[in-house]
N, CA, C and O atoms as CSV, one atom per row, in Angstrom:
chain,resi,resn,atom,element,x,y,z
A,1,UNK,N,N,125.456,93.015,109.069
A,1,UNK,CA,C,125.982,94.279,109.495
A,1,UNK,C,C,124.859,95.324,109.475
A,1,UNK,O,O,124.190,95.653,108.495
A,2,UNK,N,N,124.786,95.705,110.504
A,2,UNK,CA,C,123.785,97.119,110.382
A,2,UNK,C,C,124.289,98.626,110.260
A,2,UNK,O,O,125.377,98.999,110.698
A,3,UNK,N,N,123.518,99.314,109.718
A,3,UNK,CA,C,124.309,100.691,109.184
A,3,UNK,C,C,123.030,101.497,110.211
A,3,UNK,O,O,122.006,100.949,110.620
A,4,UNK,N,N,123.541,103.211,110.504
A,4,UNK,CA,C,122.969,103.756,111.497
A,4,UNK,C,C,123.123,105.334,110.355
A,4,UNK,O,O,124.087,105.795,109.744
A,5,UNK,N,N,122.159,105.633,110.439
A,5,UNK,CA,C,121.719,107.010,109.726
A,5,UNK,C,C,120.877,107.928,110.701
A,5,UNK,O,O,119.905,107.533,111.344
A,6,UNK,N,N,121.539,109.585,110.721
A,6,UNK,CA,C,120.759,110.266,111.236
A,6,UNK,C,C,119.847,110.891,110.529
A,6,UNK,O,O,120.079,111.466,109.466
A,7,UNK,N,N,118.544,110.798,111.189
A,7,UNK,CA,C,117.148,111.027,110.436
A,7,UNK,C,C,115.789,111.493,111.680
A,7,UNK,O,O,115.282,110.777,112.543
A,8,UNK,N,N,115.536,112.764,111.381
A,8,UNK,CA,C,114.536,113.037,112.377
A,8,UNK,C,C,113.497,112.884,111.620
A,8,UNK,O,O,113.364,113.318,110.476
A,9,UNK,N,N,112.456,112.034,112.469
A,9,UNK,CA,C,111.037,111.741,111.736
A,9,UNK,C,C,110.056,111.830,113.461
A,9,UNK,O,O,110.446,111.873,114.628
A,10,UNK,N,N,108.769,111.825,112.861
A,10,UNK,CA,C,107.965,111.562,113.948
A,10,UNK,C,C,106.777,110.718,113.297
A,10,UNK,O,O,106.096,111.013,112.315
A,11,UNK,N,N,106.723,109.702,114.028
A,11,UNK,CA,C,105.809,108.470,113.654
A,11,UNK,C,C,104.717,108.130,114.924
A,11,UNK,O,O,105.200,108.167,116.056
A,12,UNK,N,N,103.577,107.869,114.817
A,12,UNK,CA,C,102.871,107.479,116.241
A,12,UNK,C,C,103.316,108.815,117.327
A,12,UNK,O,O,103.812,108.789,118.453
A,13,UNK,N,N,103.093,109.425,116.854
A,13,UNK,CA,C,103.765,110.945,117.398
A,13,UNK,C,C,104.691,110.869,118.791
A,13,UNK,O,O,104.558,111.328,119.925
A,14,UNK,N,N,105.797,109.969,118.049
A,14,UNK,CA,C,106.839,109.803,118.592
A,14,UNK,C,C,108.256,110.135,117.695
A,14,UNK,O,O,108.515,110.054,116.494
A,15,UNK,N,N,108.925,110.488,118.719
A,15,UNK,CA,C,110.455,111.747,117.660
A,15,UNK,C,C,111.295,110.408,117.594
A,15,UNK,O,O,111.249,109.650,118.563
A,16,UNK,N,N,111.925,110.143,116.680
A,16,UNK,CA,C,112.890,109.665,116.329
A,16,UNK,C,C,114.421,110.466,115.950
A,16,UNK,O,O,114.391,111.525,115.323
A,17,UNK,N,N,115.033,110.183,116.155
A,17,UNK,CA,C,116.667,110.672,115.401
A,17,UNK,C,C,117.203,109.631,114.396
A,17,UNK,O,O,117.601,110.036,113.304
A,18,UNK,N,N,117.232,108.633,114.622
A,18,UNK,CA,C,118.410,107.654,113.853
A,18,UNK,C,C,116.986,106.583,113.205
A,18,UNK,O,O,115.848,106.335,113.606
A,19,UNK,N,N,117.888,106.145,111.928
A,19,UNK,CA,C,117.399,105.126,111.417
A,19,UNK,C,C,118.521,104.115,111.281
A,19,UNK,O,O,119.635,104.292,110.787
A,20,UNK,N,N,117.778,102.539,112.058
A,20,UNK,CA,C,119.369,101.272,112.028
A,20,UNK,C,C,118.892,100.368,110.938
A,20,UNK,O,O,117.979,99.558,111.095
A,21,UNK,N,N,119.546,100.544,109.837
A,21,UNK,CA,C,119.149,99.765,108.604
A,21,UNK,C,C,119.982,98.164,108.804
A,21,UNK,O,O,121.190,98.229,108.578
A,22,UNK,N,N,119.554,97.051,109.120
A,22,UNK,CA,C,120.047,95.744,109.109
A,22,UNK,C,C,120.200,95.155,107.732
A,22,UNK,O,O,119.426,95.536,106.853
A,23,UNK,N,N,121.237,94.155,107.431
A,23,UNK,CA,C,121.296,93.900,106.147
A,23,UNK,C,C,120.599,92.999,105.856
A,23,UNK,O,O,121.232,92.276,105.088
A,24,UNK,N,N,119.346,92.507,106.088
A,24,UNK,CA,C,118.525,91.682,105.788
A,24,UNK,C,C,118.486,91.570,104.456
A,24,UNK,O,O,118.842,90.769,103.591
A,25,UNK,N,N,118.019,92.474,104.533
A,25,UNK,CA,C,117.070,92.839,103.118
A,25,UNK,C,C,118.251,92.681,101.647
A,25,UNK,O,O,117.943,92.552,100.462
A,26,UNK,N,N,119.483,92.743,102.200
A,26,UNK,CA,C,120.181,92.350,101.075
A,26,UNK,C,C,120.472,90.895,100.746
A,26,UNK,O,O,121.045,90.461,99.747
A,27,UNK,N,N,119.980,90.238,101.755
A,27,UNK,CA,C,120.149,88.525,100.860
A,27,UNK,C,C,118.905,87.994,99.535
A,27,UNK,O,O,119.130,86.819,99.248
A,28,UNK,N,N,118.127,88.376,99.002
A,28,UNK,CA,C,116.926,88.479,98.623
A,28,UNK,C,C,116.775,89.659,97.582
A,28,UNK,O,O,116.645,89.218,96.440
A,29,UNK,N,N,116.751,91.413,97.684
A,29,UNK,CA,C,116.629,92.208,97.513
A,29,UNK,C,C,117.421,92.829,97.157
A,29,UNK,O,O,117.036,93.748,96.434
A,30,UNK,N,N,119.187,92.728,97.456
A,30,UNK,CA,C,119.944,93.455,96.915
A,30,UNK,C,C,119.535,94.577,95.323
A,30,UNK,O,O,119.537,95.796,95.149
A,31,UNK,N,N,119.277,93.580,94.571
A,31,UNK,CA,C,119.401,94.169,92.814
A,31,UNK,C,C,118.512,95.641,92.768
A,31,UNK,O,O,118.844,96.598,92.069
A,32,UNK,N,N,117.116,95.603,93.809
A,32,UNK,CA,C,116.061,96.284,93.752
A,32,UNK,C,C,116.039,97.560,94.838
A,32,UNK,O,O,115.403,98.614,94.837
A,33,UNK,N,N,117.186,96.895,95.925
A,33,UNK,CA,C,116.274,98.134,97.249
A,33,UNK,C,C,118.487,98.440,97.552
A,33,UNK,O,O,119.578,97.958,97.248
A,34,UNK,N,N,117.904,99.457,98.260
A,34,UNK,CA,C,119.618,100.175,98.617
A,34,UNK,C,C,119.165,101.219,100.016
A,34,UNK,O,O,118.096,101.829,100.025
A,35,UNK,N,N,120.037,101.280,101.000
A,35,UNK,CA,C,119.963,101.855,101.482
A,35,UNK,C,C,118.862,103.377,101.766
A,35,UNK,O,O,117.850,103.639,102.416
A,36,UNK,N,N,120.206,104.391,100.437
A,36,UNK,CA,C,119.150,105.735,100.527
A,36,UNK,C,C,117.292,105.331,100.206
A,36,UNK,O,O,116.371,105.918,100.775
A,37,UNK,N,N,117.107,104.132,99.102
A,37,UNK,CA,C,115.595,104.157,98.862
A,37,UNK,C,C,115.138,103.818,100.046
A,37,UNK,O,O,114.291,104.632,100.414
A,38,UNK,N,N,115.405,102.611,101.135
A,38,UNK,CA,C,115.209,102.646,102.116
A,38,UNK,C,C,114.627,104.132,103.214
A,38,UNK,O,O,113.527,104.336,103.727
A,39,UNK,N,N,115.714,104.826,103.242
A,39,UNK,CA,C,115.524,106.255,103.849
A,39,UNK,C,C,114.499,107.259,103.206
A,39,UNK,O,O,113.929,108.057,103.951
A,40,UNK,N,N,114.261,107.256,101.974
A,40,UNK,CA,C,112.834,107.290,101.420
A,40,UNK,C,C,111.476,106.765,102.064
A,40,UNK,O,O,110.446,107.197,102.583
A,41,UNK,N,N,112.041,105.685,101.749
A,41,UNK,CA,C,110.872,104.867,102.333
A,41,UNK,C,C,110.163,105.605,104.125
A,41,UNK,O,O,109.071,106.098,104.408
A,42,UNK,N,N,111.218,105.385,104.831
A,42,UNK,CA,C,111.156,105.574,106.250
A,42,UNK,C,C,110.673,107.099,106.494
A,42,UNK,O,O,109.771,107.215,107.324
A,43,UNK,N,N,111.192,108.392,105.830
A,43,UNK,CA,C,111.157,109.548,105.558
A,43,UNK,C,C,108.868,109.616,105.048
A,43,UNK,O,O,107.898,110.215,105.512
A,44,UNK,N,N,109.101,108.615,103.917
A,44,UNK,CA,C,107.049,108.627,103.774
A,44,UNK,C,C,106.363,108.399,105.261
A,44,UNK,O,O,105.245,108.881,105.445
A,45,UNK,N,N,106.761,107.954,105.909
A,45,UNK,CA,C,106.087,107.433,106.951
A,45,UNK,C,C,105.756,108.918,107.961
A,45,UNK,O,O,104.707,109.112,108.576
A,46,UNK,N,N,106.569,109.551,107.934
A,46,UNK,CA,C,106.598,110.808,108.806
A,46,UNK,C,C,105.093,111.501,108.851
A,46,UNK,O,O,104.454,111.964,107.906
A,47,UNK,N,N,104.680,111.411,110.463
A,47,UNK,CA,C,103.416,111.939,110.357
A,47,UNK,C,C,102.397,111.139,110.673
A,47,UNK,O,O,101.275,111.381,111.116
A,48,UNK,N,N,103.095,109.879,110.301
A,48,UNK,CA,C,101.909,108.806,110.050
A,48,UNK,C,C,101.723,107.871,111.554
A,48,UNK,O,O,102.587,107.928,112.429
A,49,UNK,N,N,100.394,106.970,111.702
A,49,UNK,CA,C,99.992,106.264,112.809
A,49,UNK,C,C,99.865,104.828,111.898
A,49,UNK,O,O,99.198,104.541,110.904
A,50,UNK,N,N,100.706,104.174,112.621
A,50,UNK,CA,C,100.607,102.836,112.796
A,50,UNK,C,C,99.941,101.890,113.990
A,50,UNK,O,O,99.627,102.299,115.108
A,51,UNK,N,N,99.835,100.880,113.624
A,51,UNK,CA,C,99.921,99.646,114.653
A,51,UNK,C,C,101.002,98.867,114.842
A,51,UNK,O,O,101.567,98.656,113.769
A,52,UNK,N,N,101.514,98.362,115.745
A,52,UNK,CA,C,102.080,97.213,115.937
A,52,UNK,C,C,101.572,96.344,115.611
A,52,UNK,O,O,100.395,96.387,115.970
A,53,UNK,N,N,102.039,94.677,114.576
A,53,UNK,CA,C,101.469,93.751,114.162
A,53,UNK,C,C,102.172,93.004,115.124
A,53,UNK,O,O,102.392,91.913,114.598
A,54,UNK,N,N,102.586,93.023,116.135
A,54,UNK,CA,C,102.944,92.253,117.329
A,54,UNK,C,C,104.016,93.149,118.452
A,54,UNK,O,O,104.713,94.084,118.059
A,55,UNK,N,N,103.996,92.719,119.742
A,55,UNK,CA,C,105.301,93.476,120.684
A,55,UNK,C,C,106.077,92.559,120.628
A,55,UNK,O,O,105.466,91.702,119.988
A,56,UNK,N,N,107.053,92.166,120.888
A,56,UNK,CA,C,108.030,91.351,121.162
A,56,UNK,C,C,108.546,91.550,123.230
A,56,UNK,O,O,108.967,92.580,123.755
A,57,UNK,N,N,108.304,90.222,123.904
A,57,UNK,CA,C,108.483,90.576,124.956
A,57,UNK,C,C,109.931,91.021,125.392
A,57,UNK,O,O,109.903,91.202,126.609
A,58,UNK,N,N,110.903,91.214,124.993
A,58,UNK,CA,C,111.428,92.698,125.357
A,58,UNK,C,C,111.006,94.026,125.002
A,58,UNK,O,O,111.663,95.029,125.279
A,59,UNK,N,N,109.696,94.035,124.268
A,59,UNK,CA,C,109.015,95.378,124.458
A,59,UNK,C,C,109.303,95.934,123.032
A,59,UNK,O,O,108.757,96.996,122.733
A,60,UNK,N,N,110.161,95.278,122.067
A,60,UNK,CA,C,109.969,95.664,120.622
A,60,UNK,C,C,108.852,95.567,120.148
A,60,UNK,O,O,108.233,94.503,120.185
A,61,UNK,N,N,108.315,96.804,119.541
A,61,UNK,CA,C,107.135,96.572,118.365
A,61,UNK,C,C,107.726,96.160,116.907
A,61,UNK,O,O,108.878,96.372,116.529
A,62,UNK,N,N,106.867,95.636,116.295
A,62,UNK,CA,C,107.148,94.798,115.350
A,62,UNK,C,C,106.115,95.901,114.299
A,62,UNK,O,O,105.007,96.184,114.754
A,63,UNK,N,N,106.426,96.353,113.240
A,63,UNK,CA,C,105.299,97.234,112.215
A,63,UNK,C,C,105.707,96.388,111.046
A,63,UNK,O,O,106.795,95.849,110.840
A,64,UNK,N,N,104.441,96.379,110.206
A,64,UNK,CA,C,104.570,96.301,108.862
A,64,UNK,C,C,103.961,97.002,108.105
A,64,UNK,O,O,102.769,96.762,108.302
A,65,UNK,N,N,104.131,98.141,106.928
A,65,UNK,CA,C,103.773,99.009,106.362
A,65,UNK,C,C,103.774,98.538,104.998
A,65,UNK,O,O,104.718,98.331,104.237
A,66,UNK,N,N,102.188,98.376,104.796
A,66,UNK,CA,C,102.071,98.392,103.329
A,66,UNK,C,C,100.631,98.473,102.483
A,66,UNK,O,O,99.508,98.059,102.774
A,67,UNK,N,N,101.051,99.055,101.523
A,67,UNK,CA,C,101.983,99.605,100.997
A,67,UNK,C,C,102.806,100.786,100.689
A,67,UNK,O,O,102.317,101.701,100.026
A,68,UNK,N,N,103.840,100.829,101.055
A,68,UNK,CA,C,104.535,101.853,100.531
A,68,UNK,C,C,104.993,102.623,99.814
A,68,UNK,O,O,106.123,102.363,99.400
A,69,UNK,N,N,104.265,104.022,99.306
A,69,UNK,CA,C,104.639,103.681,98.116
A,69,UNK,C,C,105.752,105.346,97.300
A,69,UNK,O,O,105.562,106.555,97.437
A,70,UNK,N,N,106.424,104.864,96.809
A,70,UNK,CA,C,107.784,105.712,96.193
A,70,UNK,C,C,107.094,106.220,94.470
A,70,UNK,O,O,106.854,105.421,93.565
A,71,UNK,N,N,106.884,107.827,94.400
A,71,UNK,CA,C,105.949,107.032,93.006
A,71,UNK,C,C,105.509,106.083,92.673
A,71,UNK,O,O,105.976,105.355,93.549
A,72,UNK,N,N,104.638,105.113,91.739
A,72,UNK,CA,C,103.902,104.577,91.559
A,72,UNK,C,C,104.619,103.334,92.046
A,72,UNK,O,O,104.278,102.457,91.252
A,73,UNK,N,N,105.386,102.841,92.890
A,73,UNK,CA,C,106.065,102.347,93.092
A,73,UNK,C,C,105.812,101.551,94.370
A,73,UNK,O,O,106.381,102.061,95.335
A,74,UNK,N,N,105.177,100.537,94.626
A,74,UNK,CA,C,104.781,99.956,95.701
A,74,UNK,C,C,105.565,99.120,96.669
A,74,UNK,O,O,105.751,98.002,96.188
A,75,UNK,N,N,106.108,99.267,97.900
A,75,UNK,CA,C,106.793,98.271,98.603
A,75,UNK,C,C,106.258,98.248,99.584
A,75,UNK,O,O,105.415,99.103,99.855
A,76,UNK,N,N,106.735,96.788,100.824
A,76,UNK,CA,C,106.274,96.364,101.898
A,76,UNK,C,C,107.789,96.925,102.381
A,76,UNK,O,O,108.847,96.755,101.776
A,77,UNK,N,N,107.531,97.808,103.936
A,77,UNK,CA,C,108.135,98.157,104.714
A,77,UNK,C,C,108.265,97.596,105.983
A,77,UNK,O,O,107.427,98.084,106.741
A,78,UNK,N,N,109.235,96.467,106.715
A,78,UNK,CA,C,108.976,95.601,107.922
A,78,UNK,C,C,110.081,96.718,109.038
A,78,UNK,O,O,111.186,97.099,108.654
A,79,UNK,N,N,109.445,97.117,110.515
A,79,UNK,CA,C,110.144,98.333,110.960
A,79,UNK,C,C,109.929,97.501,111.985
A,79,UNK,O,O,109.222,96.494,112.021
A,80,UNK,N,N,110.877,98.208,113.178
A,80,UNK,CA,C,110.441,97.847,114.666
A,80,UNK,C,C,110.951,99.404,115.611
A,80,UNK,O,O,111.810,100.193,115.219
A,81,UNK,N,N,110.391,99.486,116.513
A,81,UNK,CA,C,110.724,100.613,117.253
A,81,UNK,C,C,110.582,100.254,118.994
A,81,UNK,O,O,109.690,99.469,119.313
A,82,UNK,N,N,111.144,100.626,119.685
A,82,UNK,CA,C,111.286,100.214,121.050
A,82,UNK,C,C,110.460,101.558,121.828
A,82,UNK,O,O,110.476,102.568,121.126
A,83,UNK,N,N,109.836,101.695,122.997
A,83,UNK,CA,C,109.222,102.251,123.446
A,83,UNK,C,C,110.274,103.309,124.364
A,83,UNK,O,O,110.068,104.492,124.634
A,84,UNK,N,N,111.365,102.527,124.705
A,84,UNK,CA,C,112.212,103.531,125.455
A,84,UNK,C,C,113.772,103.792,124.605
A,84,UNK,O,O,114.822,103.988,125.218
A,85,UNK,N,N,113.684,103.754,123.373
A,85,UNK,CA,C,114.601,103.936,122.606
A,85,UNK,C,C,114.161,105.331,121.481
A,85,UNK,O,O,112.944,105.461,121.347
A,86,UNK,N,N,115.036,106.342,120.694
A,86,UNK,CA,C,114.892,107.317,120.126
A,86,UNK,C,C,115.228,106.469,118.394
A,86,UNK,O,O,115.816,107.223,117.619
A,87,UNK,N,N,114.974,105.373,117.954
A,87,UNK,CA,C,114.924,105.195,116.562
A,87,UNK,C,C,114.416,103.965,116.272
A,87,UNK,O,O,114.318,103.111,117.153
A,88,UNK,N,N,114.048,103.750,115.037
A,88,UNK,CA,C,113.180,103.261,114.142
A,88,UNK,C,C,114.691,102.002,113.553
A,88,UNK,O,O,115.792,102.092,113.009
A,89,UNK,N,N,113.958,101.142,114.007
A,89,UNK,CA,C,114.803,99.554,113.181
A,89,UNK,C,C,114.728,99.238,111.983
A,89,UNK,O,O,113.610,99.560,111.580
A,90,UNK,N,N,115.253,98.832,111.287
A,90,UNK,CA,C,114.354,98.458,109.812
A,90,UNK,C,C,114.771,97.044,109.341
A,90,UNK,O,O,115.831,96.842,108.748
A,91,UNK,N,N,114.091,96.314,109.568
A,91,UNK,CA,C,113.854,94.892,109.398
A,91,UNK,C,C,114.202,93.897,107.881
A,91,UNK,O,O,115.014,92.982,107.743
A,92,UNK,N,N,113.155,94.550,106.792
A,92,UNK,CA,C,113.390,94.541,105.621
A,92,UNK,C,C,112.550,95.410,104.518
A,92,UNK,O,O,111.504,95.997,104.795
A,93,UNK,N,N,112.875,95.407,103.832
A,93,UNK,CA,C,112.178,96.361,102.764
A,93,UNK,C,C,112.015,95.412,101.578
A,93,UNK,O,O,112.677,94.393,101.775
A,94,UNK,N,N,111.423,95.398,100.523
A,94,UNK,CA,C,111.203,94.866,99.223
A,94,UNK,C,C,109.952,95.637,98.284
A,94,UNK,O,O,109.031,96.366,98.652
A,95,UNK,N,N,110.288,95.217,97.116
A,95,UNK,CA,C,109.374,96.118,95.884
A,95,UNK,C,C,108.384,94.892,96.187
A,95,UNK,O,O,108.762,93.751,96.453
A,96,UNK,N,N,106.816,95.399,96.087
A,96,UNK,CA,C,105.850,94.613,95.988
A,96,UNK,C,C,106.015,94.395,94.330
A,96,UNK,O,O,106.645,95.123,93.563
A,97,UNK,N,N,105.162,93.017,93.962
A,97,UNK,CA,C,105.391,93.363,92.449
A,97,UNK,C,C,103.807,94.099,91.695
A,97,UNK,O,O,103.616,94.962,90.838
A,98,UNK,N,N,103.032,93.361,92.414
A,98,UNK,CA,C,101.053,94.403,92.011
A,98,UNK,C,C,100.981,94.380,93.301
A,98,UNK,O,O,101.501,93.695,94.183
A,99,UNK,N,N,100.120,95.399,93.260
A,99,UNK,CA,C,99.293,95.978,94.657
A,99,UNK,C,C,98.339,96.627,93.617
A,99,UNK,O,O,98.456,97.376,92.647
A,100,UNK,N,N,96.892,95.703,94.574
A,100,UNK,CA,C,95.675,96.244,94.344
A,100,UNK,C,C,94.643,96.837,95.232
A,100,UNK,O,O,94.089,96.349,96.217
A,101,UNK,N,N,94.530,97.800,94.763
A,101,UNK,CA,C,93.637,98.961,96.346
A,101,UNK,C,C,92.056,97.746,96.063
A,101,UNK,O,O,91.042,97.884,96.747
């Protein structure tokens, strides 16, 4: 089931409105990640330039952001965004357990 949140961000200096949170991330992750931290998560990104770590030939970009980090708090962020669409996908989220710069 996917859940749909309104959220204006600008990423790759592109405007977004909505964030579509998929329940991936809860077969695995439940105990650790929830929704609102999610919207945290997505909310750090604002401002920021990414890459695509692949397109998908219907034209989805595929991002992976990491690390992410929530206070000292490090996670991998998996996003996708469509080129002719106004929001940000969110794939899965999880707490890294070390991250070393």
């Amino acid at each position: 089931m996917r859940r749909e949140y309104l959220l204006k961000i600008e990423v790759n200096g592109r405007q977004f409105n909505r964030v579509v949170i998929d329940s991936h991330y809860q077969v695995k992750h439940l105990k650790s990640i929830t929704d609102p931290l999610i919207l945290e998560l997505v909310k750090s990104l604002n401002g920021s330039e990414s890459l695509p770590e692949k397109v998908l030939p219907s034209g989805f970009e595929i991002y992976v952001d990491d690390p992410v980090f929530l206070g000292e708090k490090p996670y991998r962020l998996i996003w996708t965004a469509h080129p002719k669409e106004n929001y940000i996908g969110i794939i899965n989220a999880f707490r890294r357990a070390v991250w070393r710069k």
